[in-house]
C-alpha positions as CSV (number, residue, x, y, z in Angstrom):
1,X,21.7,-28.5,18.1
2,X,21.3,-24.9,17.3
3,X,19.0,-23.8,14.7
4,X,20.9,-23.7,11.4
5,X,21.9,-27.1,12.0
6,X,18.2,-27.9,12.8
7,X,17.1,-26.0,9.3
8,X,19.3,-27.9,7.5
9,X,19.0,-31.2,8.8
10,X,15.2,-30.7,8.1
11,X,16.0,-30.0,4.1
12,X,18.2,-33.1,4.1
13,X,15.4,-35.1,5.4
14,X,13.3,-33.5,2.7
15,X,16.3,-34.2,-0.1
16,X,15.8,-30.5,-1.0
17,X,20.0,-30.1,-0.2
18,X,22.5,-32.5,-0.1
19,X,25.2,-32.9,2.4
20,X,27.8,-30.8,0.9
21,X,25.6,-27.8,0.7
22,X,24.8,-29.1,4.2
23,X,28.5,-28.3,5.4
24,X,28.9,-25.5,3.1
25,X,26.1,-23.0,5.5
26,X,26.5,-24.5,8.7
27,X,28.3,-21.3,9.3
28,X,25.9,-19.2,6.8
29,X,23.0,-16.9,8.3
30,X,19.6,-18.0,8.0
31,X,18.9,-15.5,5.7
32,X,21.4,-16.8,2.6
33,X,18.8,-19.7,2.8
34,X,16.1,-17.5,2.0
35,X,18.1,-15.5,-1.1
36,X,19.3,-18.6,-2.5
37,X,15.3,-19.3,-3.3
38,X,16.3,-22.3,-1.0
39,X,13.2,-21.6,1.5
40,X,10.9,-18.9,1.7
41,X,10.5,-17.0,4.9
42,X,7.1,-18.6,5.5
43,X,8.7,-21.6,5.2
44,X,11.5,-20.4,7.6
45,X,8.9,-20.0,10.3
46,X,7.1,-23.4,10.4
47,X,10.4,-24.9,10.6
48,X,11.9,-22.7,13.5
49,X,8.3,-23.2,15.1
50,X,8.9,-26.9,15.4
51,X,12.5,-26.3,16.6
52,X,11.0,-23.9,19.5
53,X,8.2,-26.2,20.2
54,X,6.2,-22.7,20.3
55,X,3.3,-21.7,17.5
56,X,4.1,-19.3,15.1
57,X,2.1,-16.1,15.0
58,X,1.9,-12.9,12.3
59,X,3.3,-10.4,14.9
60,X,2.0,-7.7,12.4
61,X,-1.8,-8.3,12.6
62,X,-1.8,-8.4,16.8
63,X,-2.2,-5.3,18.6
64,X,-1.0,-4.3,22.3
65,X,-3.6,-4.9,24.4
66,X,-4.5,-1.6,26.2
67,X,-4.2,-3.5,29.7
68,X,-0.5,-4.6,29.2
69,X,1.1,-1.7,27.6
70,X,1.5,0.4,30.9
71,X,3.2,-2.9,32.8
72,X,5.9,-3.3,30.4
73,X,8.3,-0.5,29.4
74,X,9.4,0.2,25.5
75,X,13.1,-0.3,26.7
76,X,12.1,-3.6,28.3
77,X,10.7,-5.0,25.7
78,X,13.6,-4.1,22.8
79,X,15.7,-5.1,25.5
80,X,14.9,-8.6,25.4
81,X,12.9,-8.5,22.1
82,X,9.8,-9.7,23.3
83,X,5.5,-8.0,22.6
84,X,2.4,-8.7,25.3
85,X,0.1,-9.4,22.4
86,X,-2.9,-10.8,24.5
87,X,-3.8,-11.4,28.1
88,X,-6.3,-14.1,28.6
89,X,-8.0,-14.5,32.1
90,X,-4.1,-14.0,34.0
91,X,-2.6,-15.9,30.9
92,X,-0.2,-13.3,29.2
93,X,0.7,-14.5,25.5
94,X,3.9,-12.6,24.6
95,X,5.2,-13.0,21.2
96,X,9.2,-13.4,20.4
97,X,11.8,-14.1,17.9
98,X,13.8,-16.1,20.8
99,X,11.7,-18.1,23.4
100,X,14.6,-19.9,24.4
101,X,15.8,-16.6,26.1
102,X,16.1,-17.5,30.0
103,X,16.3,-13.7,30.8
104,X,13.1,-12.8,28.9
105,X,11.3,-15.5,30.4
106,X,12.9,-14.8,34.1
107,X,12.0,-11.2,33.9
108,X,8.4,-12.2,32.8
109,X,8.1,-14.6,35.4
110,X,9.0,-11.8,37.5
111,X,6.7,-9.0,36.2
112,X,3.7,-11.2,35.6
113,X,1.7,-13.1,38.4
114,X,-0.1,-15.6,36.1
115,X,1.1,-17.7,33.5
116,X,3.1,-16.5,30.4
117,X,2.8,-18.5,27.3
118,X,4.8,-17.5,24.1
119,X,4.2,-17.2,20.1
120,X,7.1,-17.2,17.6
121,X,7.4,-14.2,15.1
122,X,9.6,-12.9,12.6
123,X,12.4,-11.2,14.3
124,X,12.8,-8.7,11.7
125,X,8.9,-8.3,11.8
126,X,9.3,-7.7,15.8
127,X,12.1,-5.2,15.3
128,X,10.1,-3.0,13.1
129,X,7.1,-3.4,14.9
130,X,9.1,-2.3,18.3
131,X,10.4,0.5,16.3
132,X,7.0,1.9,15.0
133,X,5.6,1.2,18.4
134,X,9.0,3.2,20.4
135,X,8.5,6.4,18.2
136,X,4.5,6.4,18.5
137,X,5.4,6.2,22.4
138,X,7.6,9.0,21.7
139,X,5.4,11.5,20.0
140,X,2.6,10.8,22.7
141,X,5.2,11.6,25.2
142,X,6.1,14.6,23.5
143,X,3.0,15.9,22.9
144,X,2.0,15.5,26.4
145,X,5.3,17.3,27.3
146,X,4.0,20.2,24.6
147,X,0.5,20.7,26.0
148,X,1.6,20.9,29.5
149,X,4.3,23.5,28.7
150,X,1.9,25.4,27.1
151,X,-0.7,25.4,30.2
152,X,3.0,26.2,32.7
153,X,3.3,29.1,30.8
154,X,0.0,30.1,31.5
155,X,-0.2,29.7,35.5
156,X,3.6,31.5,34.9
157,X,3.2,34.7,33.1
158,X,7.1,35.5,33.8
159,X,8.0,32.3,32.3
160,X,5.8,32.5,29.4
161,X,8.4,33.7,26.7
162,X,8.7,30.6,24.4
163,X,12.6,29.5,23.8
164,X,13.0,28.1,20.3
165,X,15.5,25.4,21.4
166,X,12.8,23.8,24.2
167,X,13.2,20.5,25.1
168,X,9.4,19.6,24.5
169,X,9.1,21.2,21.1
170,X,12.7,19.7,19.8
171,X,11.5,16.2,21.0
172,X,7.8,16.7,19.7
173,X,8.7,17.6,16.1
174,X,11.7,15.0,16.2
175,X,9.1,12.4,17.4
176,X,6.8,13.9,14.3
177,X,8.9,13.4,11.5
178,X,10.5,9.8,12.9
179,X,7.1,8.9,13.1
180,X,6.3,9.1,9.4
181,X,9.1,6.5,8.7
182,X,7.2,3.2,10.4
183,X,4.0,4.3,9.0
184,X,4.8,4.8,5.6
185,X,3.7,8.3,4.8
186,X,4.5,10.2,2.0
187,X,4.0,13.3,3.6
188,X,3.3,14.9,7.1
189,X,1.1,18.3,6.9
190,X,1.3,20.4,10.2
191,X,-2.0,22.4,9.8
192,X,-2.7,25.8,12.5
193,X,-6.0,26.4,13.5
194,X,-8.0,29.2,15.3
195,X,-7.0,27.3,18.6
196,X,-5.1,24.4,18.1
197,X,-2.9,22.6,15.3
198,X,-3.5,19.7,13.6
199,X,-1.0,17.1,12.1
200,X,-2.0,15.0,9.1
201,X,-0.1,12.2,7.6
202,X,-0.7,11.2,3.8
203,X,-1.2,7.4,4.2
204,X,-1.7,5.8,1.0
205,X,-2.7,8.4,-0.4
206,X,-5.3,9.6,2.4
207,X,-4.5,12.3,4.3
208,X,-5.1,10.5,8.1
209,X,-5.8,12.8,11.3
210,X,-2.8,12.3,13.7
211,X,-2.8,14.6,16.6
212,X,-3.6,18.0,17.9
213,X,-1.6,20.3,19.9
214,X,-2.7,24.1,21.4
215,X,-2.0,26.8,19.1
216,X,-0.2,28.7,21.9
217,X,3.2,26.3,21.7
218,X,3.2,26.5,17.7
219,X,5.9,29.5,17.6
220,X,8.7,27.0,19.2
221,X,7.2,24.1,16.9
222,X,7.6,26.8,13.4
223,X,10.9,27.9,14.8
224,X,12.4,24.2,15.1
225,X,11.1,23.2,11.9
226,X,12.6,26.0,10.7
227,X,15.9,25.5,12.2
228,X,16.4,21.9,11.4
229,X,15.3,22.8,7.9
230,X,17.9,26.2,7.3
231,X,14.7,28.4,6.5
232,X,14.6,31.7,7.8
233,X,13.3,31.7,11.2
234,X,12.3,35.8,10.9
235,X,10.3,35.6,7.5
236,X,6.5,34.9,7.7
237,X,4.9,36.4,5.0
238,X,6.1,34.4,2.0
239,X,6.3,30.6,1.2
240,X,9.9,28.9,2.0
241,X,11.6,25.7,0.8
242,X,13.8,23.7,2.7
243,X,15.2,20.6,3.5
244,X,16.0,18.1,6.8
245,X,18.3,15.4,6.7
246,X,17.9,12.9,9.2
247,X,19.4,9.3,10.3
248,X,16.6,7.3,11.3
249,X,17.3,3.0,11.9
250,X,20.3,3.4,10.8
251,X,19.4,4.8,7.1
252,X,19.9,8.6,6.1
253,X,16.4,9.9,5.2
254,X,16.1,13.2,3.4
255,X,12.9,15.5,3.9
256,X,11.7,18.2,1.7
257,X,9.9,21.1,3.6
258,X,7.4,23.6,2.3
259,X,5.9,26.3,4.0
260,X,3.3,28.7,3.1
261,X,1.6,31.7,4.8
262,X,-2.4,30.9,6.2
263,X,-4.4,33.4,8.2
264,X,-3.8,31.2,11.3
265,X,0.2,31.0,10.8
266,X,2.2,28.9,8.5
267,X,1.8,25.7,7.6
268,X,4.1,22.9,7.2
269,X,4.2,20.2,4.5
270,X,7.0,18.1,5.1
271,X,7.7,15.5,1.8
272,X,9.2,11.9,2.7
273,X,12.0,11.6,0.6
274,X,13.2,7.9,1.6
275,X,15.8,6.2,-0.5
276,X,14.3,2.7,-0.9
277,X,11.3,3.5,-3.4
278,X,13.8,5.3,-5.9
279,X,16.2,2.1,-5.2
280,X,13.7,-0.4,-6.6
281,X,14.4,-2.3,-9.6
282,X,12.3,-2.9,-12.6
283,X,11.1,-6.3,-11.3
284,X,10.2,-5.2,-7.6
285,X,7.7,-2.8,-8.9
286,X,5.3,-5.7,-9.8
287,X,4.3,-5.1,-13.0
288,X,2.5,-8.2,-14.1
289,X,4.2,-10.0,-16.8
290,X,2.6,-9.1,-20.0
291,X,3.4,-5.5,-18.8
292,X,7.0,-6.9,-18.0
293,X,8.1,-8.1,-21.5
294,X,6.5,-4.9,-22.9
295,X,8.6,-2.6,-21.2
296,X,11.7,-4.6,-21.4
297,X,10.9,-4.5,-24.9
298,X,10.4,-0.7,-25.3
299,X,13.7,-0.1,-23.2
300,X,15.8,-2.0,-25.8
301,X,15.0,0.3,-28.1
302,X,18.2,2.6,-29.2
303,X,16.7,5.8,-29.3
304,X,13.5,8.0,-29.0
305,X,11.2,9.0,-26.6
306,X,9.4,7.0,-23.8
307,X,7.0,8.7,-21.8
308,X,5.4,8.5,-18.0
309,X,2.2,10.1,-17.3
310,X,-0.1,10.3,-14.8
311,X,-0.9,12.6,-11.5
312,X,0.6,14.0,-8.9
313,X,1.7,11.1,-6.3
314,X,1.4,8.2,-8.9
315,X,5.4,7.3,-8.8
316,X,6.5,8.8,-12.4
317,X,9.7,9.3,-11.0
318,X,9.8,6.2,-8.7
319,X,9.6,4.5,-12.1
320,X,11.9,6.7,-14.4
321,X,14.7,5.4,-11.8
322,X,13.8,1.7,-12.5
323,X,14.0,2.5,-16.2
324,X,17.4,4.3,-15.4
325,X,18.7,1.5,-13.6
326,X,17.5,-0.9,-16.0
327,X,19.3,0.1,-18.5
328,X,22.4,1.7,-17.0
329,X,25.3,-0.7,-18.0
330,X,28.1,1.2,-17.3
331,X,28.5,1.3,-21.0
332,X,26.4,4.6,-21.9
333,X,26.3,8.2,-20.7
334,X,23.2,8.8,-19.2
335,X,22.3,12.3,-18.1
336,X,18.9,13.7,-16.4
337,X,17.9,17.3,-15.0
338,X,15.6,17.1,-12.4
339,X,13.4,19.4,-10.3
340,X,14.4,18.5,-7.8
341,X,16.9,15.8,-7.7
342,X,15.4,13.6,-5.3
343,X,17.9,10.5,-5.1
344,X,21.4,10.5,-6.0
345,X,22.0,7.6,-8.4
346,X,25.0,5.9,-9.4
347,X,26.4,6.3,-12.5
348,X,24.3,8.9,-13.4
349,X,25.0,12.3,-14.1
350,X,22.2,14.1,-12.4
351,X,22.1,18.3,-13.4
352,X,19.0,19.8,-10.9
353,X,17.0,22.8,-12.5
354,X,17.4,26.2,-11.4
355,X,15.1,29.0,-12.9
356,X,17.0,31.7,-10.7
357,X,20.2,31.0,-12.6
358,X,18.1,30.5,-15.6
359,X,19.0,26.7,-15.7
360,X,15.1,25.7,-17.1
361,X,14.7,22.3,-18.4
362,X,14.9,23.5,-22.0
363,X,17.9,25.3,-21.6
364,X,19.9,22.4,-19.4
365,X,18.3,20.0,-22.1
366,X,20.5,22.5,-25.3
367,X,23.6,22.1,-23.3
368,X,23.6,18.2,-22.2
369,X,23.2,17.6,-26.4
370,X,26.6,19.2,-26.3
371,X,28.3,16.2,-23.8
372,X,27.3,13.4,-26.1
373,X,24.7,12.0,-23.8
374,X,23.0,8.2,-25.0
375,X,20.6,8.6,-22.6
376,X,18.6,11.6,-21.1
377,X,16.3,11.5,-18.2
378,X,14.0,15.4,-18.4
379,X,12.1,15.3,-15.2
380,X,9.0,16.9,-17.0
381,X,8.1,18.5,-20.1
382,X,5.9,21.5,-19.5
383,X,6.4,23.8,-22.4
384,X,6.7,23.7,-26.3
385,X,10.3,24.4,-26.0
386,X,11.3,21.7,-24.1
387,X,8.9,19.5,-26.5
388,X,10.4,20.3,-29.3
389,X,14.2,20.0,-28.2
390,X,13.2,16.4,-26.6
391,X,11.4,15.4,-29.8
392,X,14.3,16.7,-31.8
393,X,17.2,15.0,-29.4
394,X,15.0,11.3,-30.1
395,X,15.0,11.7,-34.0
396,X,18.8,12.1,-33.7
397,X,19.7,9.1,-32.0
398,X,19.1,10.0,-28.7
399,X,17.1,8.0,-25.6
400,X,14.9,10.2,-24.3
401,X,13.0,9.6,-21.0
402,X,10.4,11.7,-19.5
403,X,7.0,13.0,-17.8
404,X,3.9,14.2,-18.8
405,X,0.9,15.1,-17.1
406,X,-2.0,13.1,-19.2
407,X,-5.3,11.1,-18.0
408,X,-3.8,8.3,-20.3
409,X,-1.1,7.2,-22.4
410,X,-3.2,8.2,-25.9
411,X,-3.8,11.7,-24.1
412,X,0.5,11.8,-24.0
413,X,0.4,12.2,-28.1
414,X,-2.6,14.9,-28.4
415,X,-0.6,16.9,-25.8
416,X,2.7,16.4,-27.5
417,X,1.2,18.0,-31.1
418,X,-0.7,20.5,-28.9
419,X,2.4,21.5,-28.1
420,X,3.1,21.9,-31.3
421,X,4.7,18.9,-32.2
422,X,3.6,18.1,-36.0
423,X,2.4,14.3,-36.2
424,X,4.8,13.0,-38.3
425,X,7.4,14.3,-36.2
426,X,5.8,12.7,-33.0
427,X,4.9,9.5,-34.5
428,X,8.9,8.9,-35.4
429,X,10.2,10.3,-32.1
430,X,7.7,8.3,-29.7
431,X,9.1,4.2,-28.3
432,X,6.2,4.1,-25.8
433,X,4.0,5.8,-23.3
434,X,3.5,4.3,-20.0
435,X,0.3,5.8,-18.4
436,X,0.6,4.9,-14.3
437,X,-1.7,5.4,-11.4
438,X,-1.5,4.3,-7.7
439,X,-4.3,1.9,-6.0
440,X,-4.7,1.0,-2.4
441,X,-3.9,-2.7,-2.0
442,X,-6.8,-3.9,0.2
443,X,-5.1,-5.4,3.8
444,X,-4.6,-9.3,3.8
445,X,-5.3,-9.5,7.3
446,X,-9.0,-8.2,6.9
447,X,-10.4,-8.2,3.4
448,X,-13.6,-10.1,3.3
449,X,-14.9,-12.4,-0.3
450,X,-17.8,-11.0,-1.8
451,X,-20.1,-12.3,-4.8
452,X,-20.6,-10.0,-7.0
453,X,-24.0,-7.7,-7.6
454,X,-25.9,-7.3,-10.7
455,X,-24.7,-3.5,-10.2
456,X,-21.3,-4.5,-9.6
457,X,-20.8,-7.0,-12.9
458,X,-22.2,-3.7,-14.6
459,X,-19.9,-1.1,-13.3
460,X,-17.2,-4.0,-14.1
461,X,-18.6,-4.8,-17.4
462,X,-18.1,-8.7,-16.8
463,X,-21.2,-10.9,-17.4
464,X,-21.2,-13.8,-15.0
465,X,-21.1,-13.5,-10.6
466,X,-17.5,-13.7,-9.4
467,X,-15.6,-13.5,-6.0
468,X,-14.0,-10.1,-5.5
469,X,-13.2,-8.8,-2.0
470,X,-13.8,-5.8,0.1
471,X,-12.5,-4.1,2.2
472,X,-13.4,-4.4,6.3
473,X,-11.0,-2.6,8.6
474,X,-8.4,-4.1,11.2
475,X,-6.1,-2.8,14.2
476,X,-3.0,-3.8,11.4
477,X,-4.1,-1.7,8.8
478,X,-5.6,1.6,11.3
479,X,-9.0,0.3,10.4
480,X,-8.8,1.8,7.1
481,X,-9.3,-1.8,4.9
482,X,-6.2,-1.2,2.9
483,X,-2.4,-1.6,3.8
484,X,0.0,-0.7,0.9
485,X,-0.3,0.6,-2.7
486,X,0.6,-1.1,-6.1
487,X,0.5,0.5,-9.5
488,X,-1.6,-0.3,-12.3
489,X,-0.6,0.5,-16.1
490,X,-1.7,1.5,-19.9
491,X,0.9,0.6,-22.1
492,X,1.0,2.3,-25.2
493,X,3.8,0.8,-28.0
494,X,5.1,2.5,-31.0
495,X,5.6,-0.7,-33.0
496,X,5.0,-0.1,-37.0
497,X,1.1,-1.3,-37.0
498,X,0.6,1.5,-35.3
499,X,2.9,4.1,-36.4
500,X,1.2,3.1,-39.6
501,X,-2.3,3.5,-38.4
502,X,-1.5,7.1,-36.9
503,X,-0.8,8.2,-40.3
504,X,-3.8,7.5,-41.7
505,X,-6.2,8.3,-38.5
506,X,-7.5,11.6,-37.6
507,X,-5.7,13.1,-34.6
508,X,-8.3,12.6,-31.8
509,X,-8.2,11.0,-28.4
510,X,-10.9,8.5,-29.7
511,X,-10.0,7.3,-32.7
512,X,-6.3,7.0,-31.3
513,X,-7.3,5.1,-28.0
514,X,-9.8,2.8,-30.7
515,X,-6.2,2.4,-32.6
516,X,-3.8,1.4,-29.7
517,X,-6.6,-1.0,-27.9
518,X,-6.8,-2.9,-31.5
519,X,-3.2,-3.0,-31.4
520,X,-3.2,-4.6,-28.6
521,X,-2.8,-2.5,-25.2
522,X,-4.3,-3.2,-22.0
523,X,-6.1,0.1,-20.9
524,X,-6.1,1.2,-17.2
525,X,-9.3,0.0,-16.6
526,X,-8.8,-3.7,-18.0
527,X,-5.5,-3.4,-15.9
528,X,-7.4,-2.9,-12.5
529,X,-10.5,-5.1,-13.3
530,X,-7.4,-8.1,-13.5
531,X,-6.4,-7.0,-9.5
532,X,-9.9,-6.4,-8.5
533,X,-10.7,-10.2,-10.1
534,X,-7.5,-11.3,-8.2
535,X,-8.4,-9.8,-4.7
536,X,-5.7,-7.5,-4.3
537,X,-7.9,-3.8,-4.9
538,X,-11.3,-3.2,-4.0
539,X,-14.2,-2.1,-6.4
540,X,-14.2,1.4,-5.2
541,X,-10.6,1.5,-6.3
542,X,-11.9,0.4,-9.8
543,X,-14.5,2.9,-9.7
544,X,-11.9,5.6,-8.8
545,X,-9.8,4.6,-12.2
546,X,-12.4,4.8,-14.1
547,X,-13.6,8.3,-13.4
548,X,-10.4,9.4,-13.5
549,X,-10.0,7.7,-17.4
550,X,-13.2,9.8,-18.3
551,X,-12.7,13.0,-17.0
């Protein structure tokens, strides 16, 4: 009985199919099971557990042991799909998405004197792990290739000219940038030094010390960076822009490059443009539901202006796509200008901003009004110009989508009449303003239930003790007590109590945020005391928020 057969004959048992769905996927991947909402993969798991007769294990939280990794090769192990996690006494557990494999376990048997005992794990959980694991291999490798090029050169004075297409410094910064993709970074900073350079990766939003490397081989690293990026190898003295396009697991990655000038060299910060966080939908970027229907709500809306605010790094535009692609329906012309354009989305006419050719967001924003657009996307509003044509564009039956760089969603309307925007005029034009900001999610694997402090219900403002976690530190999420980020929200609605009120308040920050809150919106604060409360953020997170509400 293979194991489709076995999955399915399970769910019969259970009556949670019957038999003509039964002989409808007999054929079907296992994986149609799970997007039908028939099982979920956890579910998946116990059930293929019991058809291996082998435990299941989280392949994700177990490390390498240090004196296993040297026996068994990379290659052999995505060979035959298989991870030493542990070695106990001469007992080697390896984990694998296949333990029925006779040449895994016959090569094991082979390699390994003692016994060999095997875990079940996700196979696409092994595959990525293998992958994350092969490139950090890789950029060891490389950097061990780097440094002893560098000391060659040094016993060799005749062979000490650097050639900018070296094999070490073209696999090293490959290695580099592949790298970034398993681990999730945002960006990769490549930082020169009196006497050696340092590479940082932006983690969550921490910048996290990588490697090092000597300062002598950093000419051939600049010059391939420079090369795979079309910047001009010869020109040192001012910052450059490029950009690297790479195919990495199969996906095409794009990478924006940035250089600038230090006293030690240039440095390198290399942006992570990957496709999938501008491909989510509105429902994968787990809003809660309240937040949801609101937005849903505010999108439905024919014309006007919605807003995003919030810092550098907080996933304005991540957003503005789901809102793009929520309410693309084929049926409307939707245009955006974009600095840059960072993902190129279907259906969408996408115009990217160049100040050179005198193409400035209030300029592109004159001429779009002239292709009968329904929808505009303008990646930012910066100046009064652009204000005012935006604010304009929304009172004439336009939808207007955008950025703004507030603390809140209340600050988004003081800025917009600071801009010279006359209240009337912005309380017409404005649907909504969605104020975002990014929190670490603290890491499943380690997080550790607290009671709350008498200090900690006061920085909370909640009377009573309550279980809240904290963070501890784990080889799964680098020790750092967090794995992941999630976005928390203040949603600000234009619904007619409150266009109402805004006519007859004074025009402060105070008064306004004392307006919207009685109206009904959730402020940042409440929104991350609800995930704190729930286990997935950590106090200091809250904390964060908070000073960054007051400031």
């Amino acid at each position: 009985m293979n194991k489709t057969q076995y999955i399915l004959d399970t769910l019969l048992k259970e009556d949670r199919i019957d038999k003509s769905f039964y002989n409808e996927h007999l054929s079907s991947p296992l994986s149609s099971l799970i997007d039908s909402g028939l099982l979920t993969q956890a579910e998946l798991m116990q059930i293929l557990s019991k058809y291996y007769i082998t435990p299941f294990a989280d392949i994700d939280y177990l490390p390498l042991p240090r004196d296993v990794d040297e026996t068994f090769s990379v290659e052999l192990m995505k060979q035959y799909s298989f991870v030493p996690i542990e070695k106990v006494g001469s007992t080697l557990i390896v984990a694998t998405s296949n333990p029925r494999n006779v040449q895994m376990r016959s090569t094991l048997d082979m390699l390994h004197t003692g016994d060999v005992q095997y875990v079940l794990v996700d196979e696409e959980r092994l595959e990525n792990f293998l992958q994350s694991y092969s490139v950090s291999v890789n950029t060891q490798d490389a950097l061990r290739n780097i440094t002893n090029n560098v000391q060659n050169s040094k016993k060799d004075k005749e062979n000490s000219d650097i050639s900018l297409a070296s094999a070490p410094s073209v696999k090293f910064v490959d290695s580099v940038i592949r790298e970034s993709i398993p681990l999730n970074a945002s960006d990769i900073h490549i930082e020169p030094g009196e006497e050696s350079v340092t590479i940082r990766y932006r983690i969550d939003g921490d910048l996290i010390e990588w490697a090092h490397f000597p300062i002598e081989s950093y000419p051939e690293i600049c010059a391939r960076l420079k090369i795979l990026s079309d910047i001009d190898i010869a020109e040192k003295r001012i910052p450059q822009d490029g950009r690297i396009s790479l195919n990495i697991g199969g996906e095409d990655i794009n990478f924006r490059v940035s250089t600038l000038p230090t006293i030690h060299g240039e440095k390198f910060v290399i942006r992570v443009l990957d496709n999938k966080i501008f491909s989510y939908s509105l429902k994968e970027l787990e809003f809660s539901t309240e937040a949801y229907e609101l937005i849903l709500k505010i999108l439905k809306h024919p014309h006007g202006i919605i807003l995003l605010t919030g810092p550098t790094g907080s996933g304005k535009t991540t957003t503005l796509y789901a809102f793009l692609r929520e309410i693309n329906d084929g049926k409307k012309n939707i245009v955006t200008i974009e600095d840059p354009v960072e993902y190129d989305m279907k259906g969408v006419n996408q115009l990217q901003v160049n100040r050179k050719a005198g193409l400035t967001f209030a300029s592109s924003l004159r001429s779009i009004l002239r292709q009968d657009p329904d929808i505009i996307m303008v990646g930012e509003i910066r100046d009064e110009e652009t204000a005012q044509i935006a604010t304009r564009s929304a009172i004439t039956g336009h939808m207007v989508l955008s950025t703004l760089h507030t603390n809140d969603a209340v600050g988004a309307v003081i800025r917009l009449i600071d801009m010279g925007i006359p209240k009337y005029f912005a309380t017409d034009a404005l649907v909504g303003v969605i104020s975002q900001r990014l929190v670490k999610k603290l890491c499943p694997h380690c997080k550790r239930p607290i009671t709350t402090t008498p200090a900690m219900q006061a920085m909370l403002g909640i009377d009573e003790p309550a279980k809240i976690y904290e963070k501890v530190g784990c080889p799964y999420c680098n020790n750092t007590g967090y794995k992941g980020r999630c976005a928390v929200h203040e949603i600000l609605y234009f619904d007619s109590n409150f266009k109402a009120g805004m006519q007859t308040e004074n025009v402060n920050i105070d008064a306004l945020r004392s307006l919207a809150i009685k109206n009904g919106m959730v402020s940042m604060r409440e929104s991350c005391l609800r995930y704190v409360l729930s286990g997935i953020t950590s106090i200091e997170e809250y904390s964060a928020i908070s000073l960054g509400e007051e400031s």
